[in-house]
N, C-alpha and C positions, 0 to 999 in steps of 0.2 A: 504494500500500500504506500506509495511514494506524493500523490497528491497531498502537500500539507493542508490544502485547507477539506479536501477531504475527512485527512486527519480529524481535523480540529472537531470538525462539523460533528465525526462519529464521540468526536473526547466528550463533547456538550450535551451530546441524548445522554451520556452512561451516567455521567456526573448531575443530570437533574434526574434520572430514574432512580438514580440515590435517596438523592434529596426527596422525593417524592414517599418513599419508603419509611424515612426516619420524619419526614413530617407527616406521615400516617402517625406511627409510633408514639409521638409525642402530643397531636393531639388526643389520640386515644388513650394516652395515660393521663391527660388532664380534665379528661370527660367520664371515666371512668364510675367516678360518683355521683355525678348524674344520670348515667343509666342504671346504675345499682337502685337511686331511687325512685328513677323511673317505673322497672320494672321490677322492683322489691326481690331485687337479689342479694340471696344471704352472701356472707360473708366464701365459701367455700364457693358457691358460684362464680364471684367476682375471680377467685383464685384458679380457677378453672377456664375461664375464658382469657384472663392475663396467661397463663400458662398453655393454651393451644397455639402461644404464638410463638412456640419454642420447638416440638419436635416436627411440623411439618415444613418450617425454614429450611431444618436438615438432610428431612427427605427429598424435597424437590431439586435443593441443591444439592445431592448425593446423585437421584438419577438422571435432570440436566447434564450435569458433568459428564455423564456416559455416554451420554445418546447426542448429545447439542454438537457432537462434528458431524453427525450424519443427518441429523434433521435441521441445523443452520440454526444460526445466530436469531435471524430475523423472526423467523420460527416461534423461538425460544420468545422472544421481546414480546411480540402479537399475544401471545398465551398469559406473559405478566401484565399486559395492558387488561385483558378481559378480564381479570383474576380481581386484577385490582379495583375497577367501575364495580363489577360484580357484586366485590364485599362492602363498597363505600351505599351502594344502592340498597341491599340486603340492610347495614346496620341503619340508616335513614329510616328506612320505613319498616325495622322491628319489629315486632309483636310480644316479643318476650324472648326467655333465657335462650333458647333451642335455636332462633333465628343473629343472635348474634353471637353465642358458639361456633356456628356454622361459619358467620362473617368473620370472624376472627382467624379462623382457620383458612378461610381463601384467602386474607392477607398475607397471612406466614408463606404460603403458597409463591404468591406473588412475589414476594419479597427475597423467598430462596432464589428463585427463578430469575429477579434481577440481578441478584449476586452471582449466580450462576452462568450469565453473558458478561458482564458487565467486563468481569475482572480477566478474564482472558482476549476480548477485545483490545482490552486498553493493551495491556501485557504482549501483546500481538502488532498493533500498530504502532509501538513507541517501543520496537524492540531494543532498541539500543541503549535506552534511560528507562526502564522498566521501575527503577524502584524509586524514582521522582515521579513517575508519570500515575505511578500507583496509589503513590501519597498525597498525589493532587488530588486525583480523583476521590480519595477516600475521605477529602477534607468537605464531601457533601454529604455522610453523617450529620456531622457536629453543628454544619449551616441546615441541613432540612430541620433537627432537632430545636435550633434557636428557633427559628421562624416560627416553626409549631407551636412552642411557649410564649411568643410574641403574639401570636393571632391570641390563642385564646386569650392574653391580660389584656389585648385592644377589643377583643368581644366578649368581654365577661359576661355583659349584662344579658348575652342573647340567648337563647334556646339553643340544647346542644345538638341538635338540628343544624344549624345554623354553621354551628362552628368545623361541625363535620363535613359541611360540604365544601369548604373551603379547601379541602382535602383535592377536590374533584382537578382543580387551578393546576399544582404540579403533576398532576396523571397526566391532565389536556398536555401539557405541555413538552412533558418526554413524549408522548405520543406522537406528537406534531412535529419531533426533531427525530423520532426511532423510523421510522415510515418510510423517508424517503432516501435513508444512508443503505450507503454500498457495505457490506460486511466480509472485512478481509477472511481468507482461510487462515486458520490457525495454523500459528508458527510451527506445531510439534507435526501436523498433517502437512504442511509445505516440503518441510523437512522429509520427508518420508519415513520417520518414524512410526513403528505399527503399533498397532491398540494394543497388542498382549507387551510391549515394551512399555507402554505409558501404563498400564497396570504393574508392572515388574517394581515400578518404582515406590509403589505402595508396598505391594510383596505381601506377601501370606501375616506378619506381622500387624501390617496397617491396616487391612481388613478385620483382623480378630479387632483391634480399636473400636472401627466404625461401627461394626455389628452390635458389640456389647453397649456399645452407644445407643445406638437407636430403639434396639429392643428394650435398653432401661427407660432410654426415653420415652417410647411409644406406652410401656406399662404406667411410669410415673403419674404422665398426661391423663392416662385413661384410669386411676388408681386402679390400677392392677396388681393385684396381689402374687408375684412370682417369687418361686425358690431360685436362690441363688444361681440355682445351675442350670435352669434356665436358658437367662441371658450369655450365660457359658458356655453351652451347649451349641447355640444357634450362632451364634460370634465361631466357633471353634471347628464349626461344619461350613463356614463361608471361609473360615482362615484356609482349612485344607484343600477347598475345593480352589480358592485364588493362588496358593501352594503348588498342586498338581499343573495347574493351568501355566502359571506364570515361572514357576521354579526359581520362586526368591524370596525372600523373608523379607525386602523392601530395601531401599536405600536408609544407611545407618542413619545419615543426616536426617532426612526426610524424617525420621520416625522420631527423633530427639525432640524436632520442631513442635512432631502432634505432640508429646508430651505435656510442653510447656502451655498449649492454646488452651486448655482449662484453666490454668493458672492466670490467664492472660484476662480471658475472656472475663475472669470473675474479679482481679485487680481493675480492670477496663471500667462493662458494664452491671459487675456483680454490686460492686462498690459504691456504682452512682445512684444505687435504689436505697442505697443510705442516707445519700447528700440531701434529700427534701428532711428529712427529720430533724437532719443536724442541723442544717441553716436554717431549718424553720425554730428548731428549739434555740437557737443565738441568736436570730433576728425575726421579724415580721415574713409570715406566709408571700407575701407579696414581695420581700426583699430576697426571701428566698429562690424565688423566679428569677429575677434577677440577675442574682449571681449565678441561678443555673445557666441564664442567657450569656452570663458575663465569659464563662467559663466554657463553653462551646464555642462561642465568637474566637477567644483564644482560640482552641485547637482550629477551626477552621485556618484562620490567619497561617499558623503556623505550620500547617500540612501546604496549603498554596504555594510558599516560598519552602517547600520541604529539598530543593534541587540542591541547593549551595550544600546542604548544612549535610546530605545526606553523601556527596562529593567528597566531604570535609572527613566524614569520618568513617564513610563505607555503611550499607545497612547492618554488616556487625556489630560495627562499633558502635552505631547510633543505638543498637538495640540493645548495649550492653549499658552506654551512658543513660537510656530513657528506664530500664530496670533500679539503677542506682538512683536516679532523680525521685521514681517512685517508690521508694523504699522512702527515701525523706519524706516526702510529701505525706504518704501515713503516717509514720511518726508524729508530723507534724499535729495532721488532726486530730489524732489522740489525746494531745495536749491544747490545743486551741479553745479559746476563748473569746465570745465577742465577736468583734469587729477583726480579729486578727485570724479569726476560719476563715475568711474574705482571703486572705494572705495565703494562709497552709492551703485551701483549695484550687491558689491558684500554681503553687510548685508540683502541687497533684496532677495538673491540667497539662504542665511540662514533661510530668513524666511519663503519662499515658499518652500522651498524644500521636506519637510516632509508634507505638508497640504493634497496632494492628495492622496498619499499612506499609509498616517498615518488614512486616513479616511476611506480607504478602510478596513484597518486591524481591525479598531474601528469597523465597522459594520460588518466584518465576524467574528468577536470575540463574539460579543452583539448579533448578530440575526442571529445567524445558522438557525435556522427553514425558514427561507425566503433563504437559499438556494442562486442560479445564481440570483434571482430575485431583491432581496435587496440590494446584493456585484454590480450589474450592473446597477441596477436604479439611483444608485445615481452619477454616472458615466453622463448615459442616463439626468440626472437632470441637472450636472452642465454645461454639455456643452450646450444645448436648451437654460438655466438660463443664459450663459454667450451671447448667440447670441441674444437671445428676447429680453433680458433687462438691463444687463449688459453691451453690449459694445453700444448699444443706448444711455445707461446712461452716460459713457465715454466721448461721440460725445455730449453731449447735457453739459456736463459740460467745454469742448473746446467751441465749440460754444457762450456758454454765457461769458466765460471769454474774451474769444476776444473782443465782441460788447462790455464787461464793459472798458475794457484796452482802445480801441479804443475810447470809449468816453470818457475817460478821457483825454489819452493821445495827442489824434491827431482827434479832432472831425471832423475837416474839411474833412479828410482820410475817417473815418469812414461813413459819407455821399457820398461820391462817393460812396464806393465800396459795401454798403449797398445794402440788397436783402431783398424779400418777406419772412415774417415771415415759416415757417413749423410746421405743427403737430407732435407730436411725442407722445408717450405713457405718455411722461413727460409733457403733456403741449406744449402750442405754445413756440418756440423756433425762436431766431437771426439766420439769414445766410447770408453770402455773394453770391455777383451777380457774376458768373463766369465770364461771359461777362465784364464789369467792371474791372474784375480783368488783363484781356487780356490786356489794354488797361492804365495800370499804369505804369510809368516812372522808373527809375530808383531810385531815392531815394526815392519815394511814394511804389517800390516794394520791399528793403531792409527795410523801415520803417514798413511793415505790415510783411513780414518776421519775423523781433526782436519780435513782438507782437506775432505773431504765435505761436513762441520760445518757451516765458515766459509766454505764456498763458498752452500751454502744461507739461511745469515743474510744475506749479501752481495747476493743475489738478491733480497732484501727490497725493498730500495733498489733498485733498478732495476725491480721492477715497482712501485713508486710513480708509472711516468710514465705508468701505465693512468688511475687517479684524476687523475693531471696533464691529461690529455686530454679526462677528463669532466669536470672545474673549467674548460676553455676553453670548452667545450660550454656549459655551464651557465652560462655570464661572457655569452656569447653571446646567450641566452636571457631571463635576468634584464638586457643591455640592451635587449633587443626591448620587455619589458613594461614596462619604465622609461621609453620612447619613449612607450608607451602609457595611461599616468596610472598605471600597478602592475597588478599581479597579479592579473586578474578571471577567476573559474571560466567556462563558459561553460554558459549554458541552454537547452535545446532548445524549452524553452515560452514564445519570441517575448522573451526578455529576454538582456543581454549579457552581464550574469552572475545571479547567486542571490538572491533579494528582499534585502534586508536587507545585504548582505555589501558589506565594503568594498574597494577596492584594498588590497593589501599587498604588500612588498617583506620 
């Protein structure tokens, strides 16, 4: 694809079908409670339609990835455009819990499916700056997310009708830019590398990942009550059957990567389902928007101009310095107070901000031969990784800090409003009695509040060892290349990396 303004043309649909997806997202988390009272949905319902927007992201971007070099790019686009109208029209004119279930889940659909073109187009016609061009692109997250919190504080007052169709604006409009572009062949098909090579590179390994993934996720979603072995079993019969076929256990690299995207995914987006509590409990609900806006705006900014800085230090290094940045930045909120969370969430915003597009660029750089498969799996990884295990893991390190606070603090408290242990992946785990809690007075309901608080600041710090985990990964990685003269992309057109380009560290 040599046409730059072709180029360009194709960079601007993938980069508002972004924005389009995270500005669903966002209003749909800030409408949320008006449909719960719309349509008198308990609490579990609410958690159930927030939650169908998790495992069929990973499926459609699991079998996109498969199928999208044979049935085309455009294909692919057409399918998330309908997906998308479909679910904005379905949740508008609702009925109840069953009708926006349903809409919730053609979202996720959608939204796999635009991450599933998107990211090997871009990757594909910007083959030579793959992981600038990845970070650009990814920098319409952060902008479709503000916008989203911006409509709805400029339409507060209107019906969440209203605020939902505004939704319709960025669908119209990647529509009207996806339609008439030309869509390159992918790099890995240009190349003539074949489909059982671009599987090799997952390997009988990265499939047992994905599988045990989705079938936790699919059970999770649906509360499904499975035995462990199970998701084991079915993970362990697609490992062998991608084993026989492919005859490789995956590229070592590759599989480090999946590793780390649960850890990633739930430092990223695990973490920012925290940020409305905490800056609403330090500042005004409205301030807290705000700084949510304040705080996206950042990363957009700084994913745009992501070319220099990514030159500067390689996507290894950048992934190694954005792990260390966000190690502080927790820390920091842990401790933060006031007007100075305003500050720690903004060194947070530094440090997240490159991790998920920088990853992306790293692995269309490194495994061209794995094609949509590899640039999308680990997309498909980190958010399953962030829903199965990571935001459990979250919930279960609140939970135990509370019971320890509580008994330290106000034992007596803590026996009232004590509940039956729960299971969880981590071990039996503390909970409180809902009931009980109905039923506390006023300064027994301020007293477990402040605990609440500072048990969720505290929790900051302790998931810091997520980023801890992916800075060893990454320490790991950056010696490999170090061994190897620095940091070289790799090219699929008989060269070991990119005309012109140098090692970097």
């Amino acid at each position: 694809m040599t046409d730059e303004g072709a180029r360009k043309k194709l960079f601007w649909a993938c980069f508002v079908a972004l924005v389009a997806t995270s500005f669903i997202f966002g209003v749909r988390a800030n409408v949320i409670g008006e449909l719960a009272t719309k349509f008198d949905l308990s609490e579990a319902q609410k958690g159930t339609i927030l939650g169908v927007g998790l495992w069929p992201f990973a499926i459609s971007i699991i079998i996109f990835s498969l199928i999208i070099d044979t049935i085309g790019y455009k294909t692919a686009a057409i399918f998330a455009v309908v997906c998308h109208i479909a679910s904005l029209l379905l949740t508008i004119f609702a009925t109840g819990y069953q009708t926006l279930y349903w809409a919730t889940f053609l979202v996720a659909i959608a939204n796999g499916t635009v991450e599933a073109f998107i990211n090997p187009v871009v990757a594909t016609a910007f083959r030579e700056e793959k992981a600038k061009w990845l970070n650009i692109l990814h920098a319409g997250w952060p902008a479709g997310l503000a916008l989203g919190a911006l409509f709805t504080i400029l339409l507060g007052g209107l019906d969440w009708q209203v605020k939902y169709g505004m939704c319709f604006i960025p669908v119209a409009i990647y529509t009207l830019l996806v339609l008439p572009c030309k869509f390159p062949v992918q790099e890995r098909v240009a190349a003539g590398v074949s489909y059982r090579d671009m599987l090799r590179e997952v390997g009988a390994v990265g499939f047992f990942i994905l599988g045990w993934l989705m079938v936790m996720g699919i059970a999770q979603m649906r509360s499904l009550e499975l035995h462990w072995a199970v998701p084991v079993g079915v993970a362990a019969v697609v490992a062998v059957l991608a084993g026989l076929y492919t005859h490789s256990l995956g590229n070592w690299m590759f599989l480090l990567i999946l590793l780390t995207m649960g850890p990633l995914a739930t430092t990223e987006l695990g973490t920012d389902s925290w940020m409305p509590d905490l800056l609403g409990a330090e500042l005004s609900a409205t301030g807290a928007t705000w700084v949510f806006i304040y705080v996206s705006t950042i990363m957009t900014v700084l994913r745009f101009y992501a070319g220099p800085i990514v030159h500067k230090f390689s996507p290894i290094g950048l992934l190694v310095l954005s792990a260390v940045v966000a190690i502080i930045g927790l820390l920091f909120l842990s401790k933060a107070v006031a007007l100075v969370v305003v500050v720690a969430a903004t060194v947070y915003a530094f440090g997240k901000t490159f991790l998920w597009s920088t990853t992306l660029g790293l692995v269309s750089e490194q495994f061209p031969k794995g094609g949509a498969l590899t640039l999308n799996g680990v997309s498909a990884v980190g958010v399953l990784g962030m829903g199965i295990i990571g935001t459990p893991f979250m919930g279960v390190l609140q939970d135990r800090e509370i019971d320890q606070q509580l008994s330290a603090q106000t034992p007596a408290l803590l026996q009232k409003v004590s509940g039956d242990p729960r299971q969880t992946i981590f071990g039996e785990v503390p909970s409180l009695n809902q009931e009980a809690l109905g039923q506390l007075n006023e300064e027994e309901a301020g007293q477990l509040e402040a605990v609440q608080k500072a048990a969720k600041k505290g929790s900051f710090a302790k998931v810091a060892v997520l980023p801890g985990f992916m800075l060893l990964c990454y320490l790991i990685l950056f010696g490999y290349f170090k061994t190897r003269g620095g940091y070289k992309p790799v090219d699929l057109h008989g060269h070991e990396h990119a005309e012109g380009a140098e090692p970097r560290f």
